[in-house]
N, C-alpha and C positions, 0 to 999 in steps of 0.2 A: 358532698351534700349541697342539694342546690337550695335556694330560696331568699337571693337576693331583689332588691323591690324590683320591676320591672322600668319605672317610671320613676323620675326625679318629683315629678305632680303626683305618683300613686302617693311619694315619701314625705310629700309635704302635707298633704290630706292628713296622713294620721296623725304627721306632727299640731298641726289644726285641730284635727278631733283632741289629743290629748292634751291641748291646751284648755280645750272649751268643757275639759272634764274635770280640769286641774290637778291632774296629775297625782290624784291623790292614794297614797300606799295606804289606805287603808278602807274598810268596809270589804263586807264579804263579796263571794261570786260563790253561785252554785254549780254545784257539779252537774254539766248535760250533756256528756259525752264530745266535751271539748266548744260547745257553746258557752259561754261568760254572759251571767246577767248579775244584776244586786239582788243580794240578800235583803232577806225583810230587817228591816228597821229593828226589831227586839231580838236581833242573830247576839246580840251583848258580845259577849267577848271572844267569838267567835275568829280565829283565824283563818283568812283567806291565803290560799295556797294555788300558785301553779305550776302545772308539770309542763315540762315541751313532750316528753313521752307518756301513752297511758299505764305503763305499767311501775316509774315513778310516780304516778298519779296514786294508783292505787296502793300502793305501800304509804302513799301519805296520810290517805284514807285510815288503813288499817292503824297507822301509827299514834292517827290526833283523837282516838277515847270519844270523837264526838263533839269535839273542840275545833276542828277544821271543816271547811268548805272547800273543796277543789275543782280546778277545771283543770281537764289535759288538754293540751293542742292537737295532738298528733295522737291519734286514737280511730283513726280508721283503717283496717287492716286488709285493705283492696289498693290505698294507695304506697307508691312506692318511698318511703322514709328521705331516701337519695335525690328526691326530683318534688318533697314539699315545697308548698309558697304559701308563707304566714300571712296575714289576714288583718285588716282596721280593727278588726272585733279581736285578733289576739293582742294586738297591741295595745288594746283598751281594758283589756284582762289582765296582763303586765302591768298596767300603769299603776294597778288598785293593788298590788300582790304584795305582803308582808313576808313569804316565800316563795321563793322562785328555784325549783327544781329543773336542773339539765343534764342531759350525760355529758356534754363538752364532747376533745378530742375533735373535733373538727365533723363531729357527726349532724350536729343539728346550729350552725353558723346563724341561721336564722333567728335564734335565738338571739344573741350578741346585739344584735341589731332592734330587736324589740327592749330589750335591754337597755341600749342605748339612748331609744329615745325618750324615754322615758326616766333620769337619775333619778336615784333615789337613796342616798345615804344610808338612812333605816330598813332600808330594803334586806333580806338574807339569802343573797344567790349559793347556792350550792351545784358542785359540778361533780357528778357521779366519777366521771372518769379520774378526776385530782385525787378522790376518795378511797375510791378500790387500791388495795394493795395489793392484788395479785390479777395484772393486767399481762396481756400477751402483747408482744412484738408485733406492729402496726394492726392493732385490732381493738376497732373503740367499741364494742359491746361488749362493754364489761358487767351488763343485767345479767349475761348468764352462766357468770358466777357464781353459784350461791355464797363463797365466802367475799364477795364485792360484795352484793346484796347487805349481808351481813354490817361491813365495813358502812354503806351509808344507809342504812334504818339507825346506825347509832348515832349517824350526823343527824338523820331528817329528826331523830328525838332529840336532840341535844340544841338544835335551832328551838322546836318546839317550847323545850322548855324556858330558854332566853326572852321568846317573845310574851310567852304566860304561864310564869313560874310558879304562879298559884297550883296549877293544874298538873306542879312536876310527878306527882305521886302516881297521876293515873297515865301521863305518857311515858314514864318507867316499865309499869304495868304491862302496856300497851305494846312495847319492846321485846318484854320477856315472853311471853305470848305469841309474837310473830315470829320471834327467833325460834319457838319451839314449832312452829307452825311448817318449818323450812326442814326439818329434821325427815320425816316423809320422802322429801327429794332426793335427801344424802344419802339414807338409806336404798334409795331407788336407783343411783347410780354406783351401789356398792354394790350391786342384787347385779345389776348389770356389767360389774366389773370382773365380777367371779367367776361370771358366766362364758363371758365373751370377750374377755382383753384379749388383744392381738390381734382380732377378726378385722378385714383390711374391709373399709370403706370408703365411698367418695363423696365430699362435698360441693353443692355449687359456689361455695360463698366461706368466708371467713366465720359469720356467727358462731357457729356451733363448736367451734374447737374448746372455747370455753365448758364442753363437758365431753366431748370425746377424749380430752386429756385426763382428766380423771377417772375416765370408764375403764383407759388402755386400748380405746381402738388405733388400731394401724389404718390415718389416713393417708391414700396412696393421692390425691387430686396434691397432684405439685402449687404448693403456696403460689407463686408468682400468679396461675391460674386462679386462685379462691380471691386474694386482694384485689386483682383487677376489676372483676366479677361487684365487690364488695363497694369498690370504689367508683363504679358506673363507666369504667375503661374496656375496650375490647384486649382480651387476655394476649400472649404472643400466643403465635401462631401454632411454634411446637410444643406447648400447654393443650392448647386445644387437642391436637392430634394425638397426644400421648393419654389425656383425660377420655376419650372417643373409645380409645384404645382397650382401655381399663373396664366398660363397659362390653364392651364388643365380644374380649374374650374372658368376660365372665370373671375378670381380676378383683371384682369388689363385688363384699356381699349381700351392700344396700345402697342408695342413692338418698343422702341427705340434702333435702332440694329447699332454698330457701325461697317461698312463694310471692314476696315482696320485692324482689332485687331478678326480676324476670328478660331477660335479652334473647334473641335469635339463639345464642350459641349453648342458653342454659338450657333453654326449648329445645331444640336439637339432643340433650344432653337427655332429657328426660324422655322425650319419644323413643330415642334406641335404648334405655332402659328400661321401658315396657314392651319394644321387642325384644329385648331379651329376658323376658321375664324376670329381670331384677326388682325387688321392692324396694317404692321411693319411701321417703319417709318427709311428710311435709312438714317445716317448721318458718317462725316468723320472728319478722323484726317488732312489731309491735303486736301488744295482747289483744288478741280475739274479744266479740265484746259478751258482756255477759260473765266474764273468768276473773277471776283472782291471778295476782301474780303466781300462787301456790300451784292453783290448777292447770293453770296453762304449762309449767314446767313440767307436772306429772302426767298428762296428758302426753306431749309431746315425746317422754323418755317412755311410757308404755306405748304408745308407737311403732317406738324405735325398739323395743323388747318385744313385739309381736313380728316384726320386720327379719330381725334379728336369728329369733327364734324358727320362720318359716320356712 
């Protein structure tokens, strides 16, 4: 993941700005699609929250009953996750954040660094990746898990309610609700496990193992290929060849193409997949705007179950 400062002057500016802001963890920021401004003055006891990802963002939404404010950073779903560069204005959104949500795992580094400049003792960083209990072997997307997911809605409640304990009754509430909310998915990946376990397919990328492992699909795209892909590296060579391969003669019976994480070799990858009339199936690092964490998962597994089923 990229998005180290460019400039010693870019790093010293925001440390400038956040001085002249003081630094202060607290007062709101509204939610504007990863733009940070202050909250009106009578926000009262309103917690300010922010994500480095939009779809942390919005499970924090779902979580605060009405009692949070959020900004995500990273919420545009045209830019590549792997090649973000954080921003004066994210840093100034950090500075004020009484929650700070991140996946960690060396996914969003940039993060760390807003972080940084900004201490803040009372602060309550949480890192998705520390959180999840059921992470896969060099693969820090662990959102699409839904039993990670699970794992930090009970963190982002549990910070909640630390910071206003008054209001623990309805981010309890709030919990039980989302957690029923996720049931739809599991069932959506059982509907598809029944169906189609064993059905060999190919990914461009790491993401998505986190639910072709519960479905029982047979991914054929050799790992060494997916991580490299995943990690912004050019894959080896007999990766390449052998993935090419697997399309060509028709060895997979959909192309799960991650639309974020785009290079020559995955393009390549996905042209000889539409001549051979294999269906791609498109999915993403960050949530589409407009969607719920909910809908974006079911969306993408109906998909892949029209994909599937073609």
């Amino acid at each position: 993941m990229s998005g180290n400062w460019k400039t010693p002057l870019r790093y010293l500016l925001v440390s400038v700005i956040l001085v002249a802001f003081g630094l202060s963890a607290c007062g709101g920021i509204a939610s504007q699609g990863g733009v940070g401004r202050s909250a009106p003055a009578n926000a009262g006891s309103t917690i300010s929250v922010v994500a480095a990802e939009n779809f942390y963002g919005d499970i924090a939404q779902q979580l605060g009953a009405g009692h949070v404010s959020v900004v995500s950073i990273l919420s545009d779903p045209n830019i590549d996750p792997h090649e973000y560069e954080s921003s004066v204005q994210n840093a100034l959104s950090v500075s004020k954040a009484q929650l700070v949500i991140q996946n960690g795992d060396d996914y969003d580094t940039w993060m760390d660094k807003l972080l940084a400049a900004s201490p803040n003792p009372s602060r309550i960083v949480l890192v998705g990746a520390d959180i999840a209990n059921h992470k896969l072997t060099d693969n820090p997307h662990v959102w699409y898990g839904v039993d990670n997911i699970q794992d930090i809605a009970g963190a982002i409640t549990a910070a909640l309610v630390k910071i206003d304990p008054a209001d623990k009754a309805e981010f309890e509430t709030a919990l039980t609700t989302f957690n029923q909310s996720l049931v739809p998915i599991q069932q959506k990946m059982s509907e598809l496990k029944s169906k189609y376990a064993g059905t060999p397919v190919g990914l461009t990328e790491t993401i998505f193992l986190y639910q072709t492992g519960p479905i029982g699909l047979n991914v054929l795209t050799p790992f060494d290929f997916e991580k490299a892909i995943a990690e912004g590296n050019d894959p080896p060579a007999d990766t390449v060849v052998t993935t090419n391969n697997q399309i060509d003669q028709h060895l997979v019976k959909v192309l799960i193409y991650n639309v974020q994480t785009v290079t020559p070799v995955t393009t390549n990858l996905q042209d000889a997949a539409q001549k051979n009339n294999i269906p791609i199936v498109p999915v993403s690092e960050t949530m589409p705007q407009g969607k719920t964490y909910q809908g974006w998962m079911l969306d993408q597994l109906n998909a892949l179950q029209q994909a599937l089923g073609g």
